[in-house]
DSSP file (Angstrom, degrees, kcal/mol; ACC not computed):
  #  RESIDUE AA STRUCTURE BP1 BP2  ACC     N-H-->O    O-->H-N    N-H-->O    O-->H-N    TCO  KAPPA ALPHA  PHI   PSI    X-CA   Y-CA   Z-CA
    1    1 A X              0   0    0      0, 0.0     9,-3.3     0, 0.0     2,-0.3   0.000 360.0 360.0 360.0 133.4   41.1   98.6  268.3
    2    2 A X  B     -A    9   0A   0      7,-0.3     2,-0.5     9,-0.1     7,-0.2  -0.847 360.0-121.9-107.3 147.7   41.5   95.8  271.2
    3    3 A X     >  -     0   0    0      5,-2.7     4,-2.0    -2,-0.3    14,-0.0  -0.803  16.6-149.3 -73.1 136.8   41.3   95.9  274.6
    4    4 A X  T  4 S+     0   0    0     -2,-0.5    -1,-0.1     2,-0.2    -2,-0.0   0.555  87.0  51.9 -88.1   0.3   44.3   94.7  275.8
    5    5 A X  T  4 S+     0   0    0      3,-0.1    -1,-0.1     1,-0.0    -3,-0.0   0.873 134.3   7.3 -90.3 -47.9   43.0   93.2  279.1
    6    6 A X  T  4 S-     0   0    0      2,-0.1    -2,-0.2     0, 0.0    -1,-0.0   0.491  94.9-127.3-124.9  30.9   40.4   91.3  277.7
    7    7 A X     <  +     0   0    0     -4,-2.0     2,-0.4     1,-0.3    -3,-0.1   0.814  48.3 152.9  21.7  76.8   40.6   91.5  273.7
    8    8 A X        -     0   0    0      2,-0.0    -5,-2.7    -7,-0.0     2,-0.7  -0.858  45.1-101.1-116.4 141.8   37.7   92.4  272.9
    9    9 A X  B     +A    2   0A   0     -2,-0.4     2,-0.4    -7,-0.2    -7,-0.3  -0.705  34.2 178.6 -19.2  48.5   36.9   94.5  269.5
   10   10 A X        -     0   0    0     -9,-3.3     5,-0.1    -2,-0.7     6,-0.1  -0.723  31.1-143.8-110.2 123.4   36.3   98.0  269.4
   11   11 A X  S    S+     0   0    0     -2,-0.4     2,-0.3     4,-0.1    -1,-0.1   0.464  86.6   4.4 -79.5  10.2   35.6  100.2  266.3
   12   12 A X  S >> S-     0   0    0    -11,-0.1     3,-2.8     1,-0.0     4,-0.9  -0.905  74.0-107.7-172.2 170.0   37.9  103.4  267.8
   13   13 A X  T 34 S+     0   0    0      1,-0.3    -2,-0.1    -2,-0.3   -11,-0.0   0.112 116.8  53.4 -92.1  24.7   40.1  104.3  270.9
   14   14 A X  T 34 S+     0   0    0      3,-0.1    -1,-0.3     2,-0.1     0, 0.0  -0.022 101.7  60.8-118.6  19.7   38.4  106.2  272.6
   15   15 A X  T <> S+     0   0    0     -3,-2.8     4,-3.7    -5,-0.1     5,-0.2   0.842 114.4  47.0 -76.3 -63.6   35.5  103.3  272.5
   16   16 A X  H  X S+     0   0    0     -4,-0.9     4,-2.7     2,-0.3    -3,-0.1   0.643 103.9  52.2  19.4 -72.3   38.4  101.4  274.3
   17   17 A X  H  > S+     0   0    0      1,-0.3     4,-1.5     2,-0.2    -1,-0.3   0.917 111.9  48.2 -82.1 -39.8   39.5  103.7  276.7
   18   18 A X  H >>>S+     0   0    0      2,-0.2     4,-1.8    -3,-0.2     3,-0.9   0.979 113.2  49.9 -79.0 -37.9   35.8  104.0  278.0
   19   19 A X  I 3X>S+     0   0    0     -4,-3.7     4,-1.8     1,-0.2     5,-1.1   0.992 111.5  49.2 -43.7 -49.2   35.5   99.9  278.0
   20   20 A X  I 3X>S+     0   0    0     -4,-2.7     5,-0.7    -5,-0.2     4,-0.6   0.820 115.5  40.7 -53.1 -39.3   38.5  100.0  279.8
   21   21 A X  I <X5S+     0   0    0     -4,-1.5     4,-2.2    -3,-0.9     3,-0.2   0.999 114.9  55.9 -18.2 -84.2   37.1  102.9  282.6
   22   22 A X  I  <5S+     0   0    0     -4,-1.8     4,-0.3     1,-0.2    -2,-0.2   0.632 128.4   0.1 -55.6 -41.5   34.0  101.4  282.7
   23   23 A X  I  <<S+     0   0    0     -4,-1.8     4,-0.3    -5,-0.5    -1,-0.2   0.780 121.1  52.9-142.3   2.5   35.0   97.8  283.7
   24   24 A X  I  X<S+     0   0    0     -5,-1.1     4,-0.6    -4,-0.6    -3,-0.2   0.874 116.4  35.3 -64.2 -58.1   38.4   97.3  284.2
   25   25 A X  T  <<S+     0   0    0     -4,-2.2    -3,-0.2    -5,-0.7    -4,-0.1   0.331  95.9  85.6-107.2  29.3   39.1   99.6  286.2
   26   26 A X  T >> S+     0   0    0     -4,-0.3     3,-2.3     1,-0.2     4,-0.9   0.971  97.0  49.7 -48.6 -97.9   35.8   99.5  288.2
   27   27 A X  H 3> S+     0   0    0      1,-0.4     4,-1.9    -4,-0.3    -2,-0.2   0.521  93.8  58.0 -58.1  -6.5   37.3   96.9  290.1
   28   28 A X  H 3X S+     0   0    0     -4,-0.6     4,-0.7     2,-0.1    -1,-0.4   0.389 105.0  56.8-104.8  38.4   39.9   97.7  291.0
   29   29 A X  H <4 S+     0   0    0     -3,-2.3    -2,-0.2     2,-0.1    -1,-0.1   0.619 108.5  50.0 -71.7 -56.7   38.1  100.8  292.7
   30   30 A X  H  < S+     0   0    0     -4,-0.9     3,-0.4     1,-0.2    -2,-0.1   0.868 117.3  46.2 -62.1 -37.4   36.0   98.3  294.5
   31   31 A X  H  < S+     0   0    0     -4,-1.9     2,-0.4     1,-0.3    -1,-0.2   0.980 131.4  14.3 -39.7 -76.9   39.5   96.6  295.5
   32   32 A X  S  < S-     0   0    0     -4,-0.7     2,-0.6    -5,-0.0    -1,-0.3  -0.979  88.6-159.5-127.2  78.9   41.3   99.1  296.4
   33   33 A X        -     0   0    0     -2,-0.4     3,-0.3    -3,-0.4    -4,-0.1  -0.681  32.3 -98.0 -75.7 110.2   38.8  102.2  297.0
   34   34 A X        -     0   0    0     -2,-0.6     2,-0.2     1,-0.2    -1,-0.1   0.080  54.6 -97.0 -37.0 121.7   40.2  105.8  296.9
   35   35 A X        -     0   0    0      1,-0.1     2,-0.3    39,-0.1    -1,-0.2  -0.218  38.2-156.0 -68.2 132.8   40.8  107.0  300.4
   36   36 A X        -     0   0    0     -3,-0.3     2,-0.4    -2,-0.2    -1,-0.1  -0.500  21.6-142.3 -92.0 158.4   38.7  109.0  302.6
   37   37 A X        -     0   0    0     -2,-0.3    19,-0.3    19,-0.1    -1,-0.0  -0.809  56.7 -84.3-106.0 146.9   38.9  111.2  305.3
   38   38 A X        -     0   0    0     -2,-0.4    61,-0.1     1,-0.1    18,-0.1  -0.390  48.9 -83.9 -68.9 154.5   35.6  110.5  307.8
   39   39 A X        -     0   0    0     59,-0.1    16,-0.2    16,-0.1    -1,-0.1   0.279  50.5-116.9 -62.1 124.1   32.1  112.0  307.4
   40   40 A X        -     0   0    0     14,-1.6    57,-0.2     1,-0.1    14,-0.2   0.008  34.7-101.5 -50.7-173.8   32.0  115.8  309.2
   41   41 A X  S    S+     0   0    0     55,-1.6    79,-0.4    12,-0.1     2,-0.3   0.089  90.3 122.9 -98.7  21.0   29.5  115.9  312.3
   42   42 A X        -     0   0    0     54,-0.3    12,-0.8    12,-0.2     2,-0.3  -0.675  49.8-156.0 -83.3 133.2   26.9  117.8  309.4
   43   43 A X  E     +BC  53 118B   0     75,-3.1    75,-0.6    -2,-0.3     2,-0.4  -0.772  18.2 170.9 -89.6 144.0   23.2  115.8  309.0
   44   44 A X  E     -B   52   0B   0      8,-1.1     8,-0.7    -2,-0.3     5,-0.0  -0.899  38.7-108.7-147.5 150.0   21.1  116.2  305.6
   45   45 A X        -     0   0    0     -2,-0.4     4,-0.3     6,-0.2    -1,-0.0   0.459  32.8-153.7 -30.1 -47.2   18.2  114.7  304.2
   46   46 A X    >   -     0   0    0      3,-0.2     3,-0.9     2,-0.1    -1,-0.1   0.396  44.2 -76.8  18.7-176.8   19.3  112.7  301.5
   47   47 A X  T 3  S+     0   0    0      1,-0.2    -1,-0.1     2,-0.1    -2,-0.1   0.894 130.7  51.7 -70.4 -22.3   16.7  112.0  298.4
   48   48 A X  T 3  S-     0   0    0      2,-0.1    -1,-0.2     1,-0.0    -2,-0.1   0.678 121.3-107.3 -91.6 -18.6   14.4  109.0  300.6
   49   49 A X  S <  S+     0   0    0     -3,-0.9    -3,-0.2    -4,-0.3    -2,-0.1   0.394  77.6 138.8 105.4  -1.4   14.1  111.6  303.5
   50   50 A X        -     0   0    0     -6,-0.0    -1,-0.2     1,-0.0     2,-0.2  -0.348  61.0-111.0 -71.7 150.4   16.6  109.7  305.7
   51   51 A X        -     0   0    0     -2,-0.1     2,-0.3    -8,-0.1    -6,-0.2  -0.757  44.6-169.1 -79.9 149.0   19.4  112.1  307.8
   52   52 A X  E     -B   44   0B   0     -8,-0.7    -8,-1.1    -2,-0.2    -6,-0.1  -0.952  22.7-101.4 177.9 102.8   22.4  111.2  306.1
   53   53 A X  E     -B   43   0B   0     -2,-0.3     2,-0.4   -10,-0.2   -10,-0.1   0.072  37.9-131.5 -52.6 161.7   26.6  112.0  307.1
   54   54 A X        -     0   0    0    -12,-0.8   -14,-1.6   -14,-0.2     2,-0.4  -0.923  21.8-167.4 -96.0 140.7   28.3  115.0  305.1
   55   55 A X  E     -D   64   0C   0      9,-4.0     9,-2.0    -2,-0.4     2,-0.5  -0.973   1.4-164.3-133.9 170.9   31.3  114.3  303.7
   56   56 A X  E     -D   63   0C   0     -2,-0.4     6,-0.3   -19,-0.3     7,-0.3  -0.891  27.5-111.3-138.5 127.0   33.5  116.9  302.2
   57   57 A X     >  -     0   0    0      5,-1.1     4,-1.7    -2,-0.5   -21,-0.0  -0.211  21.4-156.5 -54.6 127.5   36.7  116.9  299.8
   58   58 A X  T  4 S+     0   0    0      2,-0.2    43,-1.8     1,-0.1    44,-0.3   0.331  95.9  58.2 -82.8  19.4   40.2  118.1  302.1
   59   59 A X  T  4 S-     0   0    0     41,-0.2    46,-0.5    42,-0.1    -1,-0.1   0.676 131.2  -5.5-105.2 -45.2   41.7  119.1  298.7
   60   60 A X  T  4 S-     0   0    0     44,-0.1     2,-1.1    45,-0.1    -2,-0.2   0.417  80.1-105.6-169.7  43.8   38.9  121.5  298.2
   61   61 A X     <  +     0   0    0     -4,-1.7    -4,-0.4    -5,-0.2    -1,-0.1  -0.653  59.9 148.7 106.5 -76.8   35.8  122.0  300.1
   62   62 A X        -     0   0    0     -2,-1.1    -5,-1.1    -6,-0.3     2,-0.3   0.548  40.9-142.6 -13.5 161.6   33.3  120.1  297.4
   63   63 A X  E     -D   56   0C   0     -7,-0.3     2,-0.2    49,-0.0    -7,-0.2  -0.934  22.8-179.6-144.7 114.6   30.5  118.7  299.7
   64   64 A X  E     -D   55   0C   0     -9,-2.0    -9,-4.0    -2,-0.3     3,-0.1  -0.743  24.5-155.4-137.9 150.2   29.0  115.2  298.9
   65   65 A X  S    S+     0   0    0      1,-0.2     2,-0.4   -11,-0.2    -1,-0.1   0.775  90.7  52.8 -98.2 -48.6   25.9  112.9  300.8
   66   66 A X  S  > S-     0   0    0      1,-0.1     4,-2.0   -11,-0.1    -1,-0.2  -0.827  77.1-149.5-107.3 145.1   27.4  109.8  299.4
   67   67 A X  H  > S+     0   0    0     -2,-0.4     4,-2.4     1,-0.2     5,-0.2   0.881  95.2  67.0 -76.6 -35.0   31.0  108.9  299.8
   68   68 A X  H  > S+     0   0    0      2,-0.2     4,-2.4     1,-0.2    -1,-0.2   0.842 101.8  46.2 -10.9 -70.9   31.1  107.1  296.8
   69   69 A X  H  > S+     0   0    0      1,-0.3     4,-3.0     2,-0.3     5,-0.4   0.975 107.1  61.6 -58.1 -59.6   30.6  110.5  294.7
   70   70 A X  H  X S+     0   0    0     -4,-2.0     4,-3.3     1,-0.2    -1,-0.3   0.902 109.1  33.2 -66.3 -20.6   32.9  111.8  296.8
   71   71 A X  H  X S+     0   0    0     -4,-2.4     4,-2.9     1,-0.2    -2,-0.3   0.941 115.7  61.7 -67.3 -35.7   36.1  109.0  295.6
   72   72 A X  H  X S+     0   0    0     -4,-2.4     4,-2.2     2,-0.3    -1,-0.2   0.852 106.4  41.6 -41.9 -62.7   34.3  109.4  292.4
   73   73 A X  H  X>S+     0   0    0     -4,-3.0     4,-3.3     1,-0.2     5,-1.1   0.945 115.0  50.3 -49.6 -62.4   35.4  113.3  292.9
   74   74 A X  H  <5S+     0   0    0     -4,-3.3    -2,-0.3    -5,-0.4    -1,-0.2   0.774 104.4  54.8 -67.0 -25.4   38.7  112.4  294.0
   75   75 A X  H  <5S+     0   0    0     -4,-2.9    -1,-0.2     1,-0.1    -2,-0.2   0.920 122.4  28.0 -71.0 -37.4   39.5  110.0  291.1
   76   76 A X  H  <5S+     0   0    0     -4,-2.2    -2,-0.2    -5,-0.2    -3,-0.1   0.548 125.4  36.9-102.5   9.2   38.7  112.8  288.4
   77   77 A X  T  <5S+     0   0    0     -4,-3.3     2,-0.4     1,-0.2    -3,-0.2   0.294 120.7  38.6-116.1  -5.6   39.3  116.3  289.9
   78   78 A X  S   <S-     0   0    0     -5,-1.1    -1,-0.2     3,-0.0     5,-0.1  -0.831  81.8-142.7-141.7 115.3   42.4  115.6  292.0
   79   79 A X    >   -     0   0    0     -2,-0.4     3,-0.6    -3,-0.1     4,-0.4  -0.445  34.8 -89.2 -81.5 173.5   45.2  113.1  290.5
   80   80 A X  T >> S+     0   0    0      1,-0.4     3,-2.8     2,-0.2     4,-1.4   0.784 126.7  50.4 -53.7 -71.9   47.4  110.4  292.7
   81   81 A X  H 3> S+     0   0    0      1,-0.3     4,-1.6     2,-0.2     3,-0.4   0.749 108.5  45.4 -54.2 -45.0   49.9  112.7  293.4
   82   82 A X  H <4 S+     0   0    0     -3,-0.6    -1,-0.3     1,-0.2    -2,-0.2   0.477 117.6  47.4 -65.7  -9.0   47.7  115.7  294.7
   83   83 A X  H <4 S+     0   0    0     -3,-2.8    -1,-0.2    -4,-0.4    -2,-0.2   0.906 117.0  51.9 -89.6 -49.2   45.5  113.0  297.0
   84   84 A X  H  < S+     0   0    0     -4,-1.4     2,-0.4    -3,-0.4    -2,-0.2   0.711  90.3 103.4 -90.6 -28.7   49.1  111.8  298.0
   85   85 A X  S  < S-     0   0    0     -4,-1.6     3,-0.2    -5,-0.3    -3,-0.0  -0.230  76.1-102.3 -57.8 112.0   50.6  114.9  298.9
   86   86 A X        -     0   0    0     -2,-0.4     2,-0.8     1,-0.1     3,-0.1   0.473  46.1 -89.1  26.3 129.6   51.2  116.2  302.3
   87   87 A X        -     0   0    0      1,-0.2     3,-0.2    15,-0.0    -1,-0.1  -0.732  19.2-151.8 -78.2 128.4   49.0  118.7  304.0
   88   88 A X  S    S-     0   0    0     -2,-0.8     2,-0.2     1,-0.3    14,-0.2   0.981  83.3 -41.4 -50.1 -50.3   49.9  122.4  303.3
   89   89 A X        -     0   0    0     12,-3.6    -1,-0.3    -3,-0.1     2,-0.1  -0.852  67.2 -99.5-173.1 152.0   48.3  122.7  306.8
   90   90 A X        +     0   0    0     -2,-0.2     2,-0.3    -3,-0.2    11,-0.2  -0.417  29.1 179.8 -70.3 148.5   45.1  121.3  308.8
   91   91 A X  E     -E  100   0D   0      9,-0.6     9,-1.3    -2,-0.1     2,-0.4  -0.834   5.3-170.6-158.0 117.0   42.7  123.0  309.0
   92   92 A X  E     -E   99   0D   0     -2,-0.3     2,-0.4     7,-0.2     7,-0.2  -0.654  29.0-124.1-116.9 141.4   39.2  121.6  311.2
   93   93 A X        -     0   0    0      5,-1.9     4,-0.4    -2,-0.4    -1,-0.0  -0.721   6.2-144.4 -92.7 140.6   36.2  123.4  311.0
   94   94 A X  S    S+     0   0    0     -2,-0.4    -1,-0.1     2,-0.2    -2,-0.0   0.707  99.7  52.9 -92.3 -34.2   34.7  124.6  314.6
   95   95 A X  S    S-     0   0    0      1,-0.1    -1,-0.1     3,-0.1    -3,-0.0   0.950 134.0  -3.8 -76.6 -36.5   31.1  124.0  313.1
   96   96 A X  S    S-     0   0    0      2,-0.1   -55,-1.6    23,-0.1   -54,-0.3   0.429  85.7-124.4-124.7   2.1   31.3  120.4  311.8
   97   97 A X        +     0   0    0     -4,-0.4     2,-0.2     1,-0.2    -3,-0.1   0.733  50.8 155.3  26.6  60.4   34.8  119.3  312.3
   98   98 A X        -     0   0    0      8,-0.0    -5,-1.9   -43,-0.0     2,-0.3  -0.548  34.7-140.3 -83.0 147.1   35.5  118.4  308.9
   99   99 A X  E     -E   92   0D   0     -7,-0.2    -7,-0.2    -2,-0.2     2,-0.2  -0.987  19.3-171.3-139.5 126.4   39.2  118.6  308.4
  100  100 A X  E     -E   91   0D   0     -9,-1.3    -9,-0.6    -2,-0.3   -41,-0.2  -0.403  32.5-133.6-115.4 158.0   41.1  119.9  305.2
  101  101 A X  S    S+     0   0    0    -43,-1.8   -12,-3.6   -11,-0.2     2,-0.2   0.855  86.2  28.1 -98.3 -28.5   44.3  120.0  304.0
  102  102 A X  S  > S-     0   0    0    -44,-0.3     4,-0.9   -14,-0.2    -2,-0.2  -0.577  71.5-119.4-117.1-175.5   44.4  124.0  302.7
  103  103 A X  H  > S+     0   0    0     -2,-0.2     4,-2.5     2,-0.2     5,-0.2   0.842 116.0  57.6 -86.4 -54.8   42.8  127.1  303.8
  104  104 A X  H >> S+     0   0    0      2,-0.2     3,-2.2     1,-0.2     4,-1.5   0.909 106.1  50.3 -17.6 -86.7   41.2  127.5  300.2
  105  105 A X  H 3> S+     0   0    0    -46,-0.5     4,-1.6     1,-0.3    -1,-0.2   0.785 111.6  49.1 -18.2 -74.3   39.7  123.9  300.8
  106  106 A X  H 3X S+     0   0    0     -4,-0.9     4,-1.1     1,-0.2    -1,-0.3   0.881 111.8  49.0 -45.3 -48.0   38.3  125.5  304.5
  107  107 A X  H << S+     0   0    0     -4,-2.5     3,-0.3    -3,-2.2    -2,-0.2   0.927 116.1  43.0 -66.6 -45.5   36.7  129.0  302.7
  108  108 A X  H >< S+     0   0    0     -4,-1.5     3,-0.8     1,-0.3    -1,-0.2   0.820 113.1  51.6 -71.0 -21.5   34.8  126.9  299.9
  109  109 A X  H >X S+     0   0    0     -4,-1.6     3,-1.6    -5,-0.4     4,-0.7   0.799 102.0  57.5 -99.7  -2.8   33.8  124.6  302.3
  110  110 A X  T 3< S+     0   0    0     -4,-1.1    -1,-0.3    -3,-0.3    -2,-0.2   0.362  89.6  76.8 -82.8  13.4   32.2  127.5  304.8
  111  111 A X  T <4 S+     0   0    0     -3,-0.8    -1,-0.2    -4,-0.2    -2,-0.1   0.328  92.4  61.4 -99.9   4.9   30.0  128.5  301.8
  112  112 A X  T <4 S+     0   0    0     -3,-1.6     2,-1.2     1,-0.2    -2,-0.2   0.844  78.7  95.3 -91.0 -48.0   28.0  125.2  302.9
  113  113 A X     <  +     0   0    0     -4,-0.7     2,-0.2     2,-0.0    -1,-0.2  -0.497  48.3 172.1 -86.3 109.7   27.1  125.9  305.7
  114  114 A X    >   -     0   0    0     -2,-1.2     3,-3.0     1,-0.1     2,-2.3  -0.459  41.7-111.8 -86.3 142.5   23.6  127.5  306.6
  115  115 A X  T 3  S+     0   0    0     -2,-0.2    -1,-0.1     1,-0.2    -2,-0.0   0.600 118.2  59.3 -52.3  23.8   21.8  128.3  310.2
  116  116 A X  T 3  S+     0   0    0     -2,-2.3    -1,-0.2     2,-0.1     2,-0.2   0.161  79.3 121.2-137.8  40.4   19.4  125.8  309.5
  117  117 A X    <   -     0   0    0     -3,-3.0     2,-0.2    -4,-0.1   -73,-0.1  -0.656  52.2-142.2 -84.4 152.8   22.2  122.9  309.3
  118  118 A X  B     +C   43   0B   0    -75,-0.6   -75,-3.1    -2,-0.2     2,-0.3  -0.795  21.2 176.9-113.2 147.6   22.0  119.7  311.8
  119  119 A X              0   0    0    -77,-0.3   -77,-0.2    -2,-0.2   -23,-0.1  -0.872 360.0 360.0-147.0 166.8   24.9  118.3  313.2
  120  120 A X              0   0    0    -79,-0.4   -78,-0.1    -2,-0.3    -1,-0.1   0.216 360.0 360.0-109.7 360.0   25.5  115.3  315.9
């Protein structure tokens, strides 16, 4: 089995399909990075002890420290079309003003927040 970008070997196709993930289309993530909406006003720790933005999926609620993880999220739980789509309706959070595209999205994401969260 070859890759067909850079013909390199592989002894099955689904070795392949993961070469192909894994470093093809790594860059063109890095190019062209799956879009975000910006960091809520929510602080946390992160692992080094530093305060650290929240940032939160608008498709549905998930709640991530690095943005990365979250395009990371958005490439495998939500496909092109369903990041592309329209908003059903906006929907801003009062605590952190994180902003969502569904209501769902807004209920999962109030399951984050506790009274001893920090905001700017």
């Amino acid at each position: 089995f070859r890759c067909r970008q850079c013909s390199v070997d592989f002894f099955s196709e689904a070795a392949v399909n993961y070469h192909v993930h894994n470093n093809h289309k790594r860059v063109g993530t890095i190019l062209a990075p799956t879009v975000t909406l910006p960091p809520s006003k929510k602080i946390k720790m992160n692992n080094n002890g530093e305060p650290s933005s929240v940032y939160y999926c608008h498709l549905c609620g998930m709640e991530y420290i690095v943005k990365f993880n979250l395009q990371k999220h958005l490439e495998v739980f939500h496909n092109q079309e369903e990041r592309n789509k329209p908003a059903e309706e906006l929907v801003k959070c009062m605590l952190c003003d994180a902003i969502f595209y569904n209501r769902k999205a807004y209920q999962t994401h109030n399951l984050h927040h506790t009274p001893q969260d920090l905001y700017i």
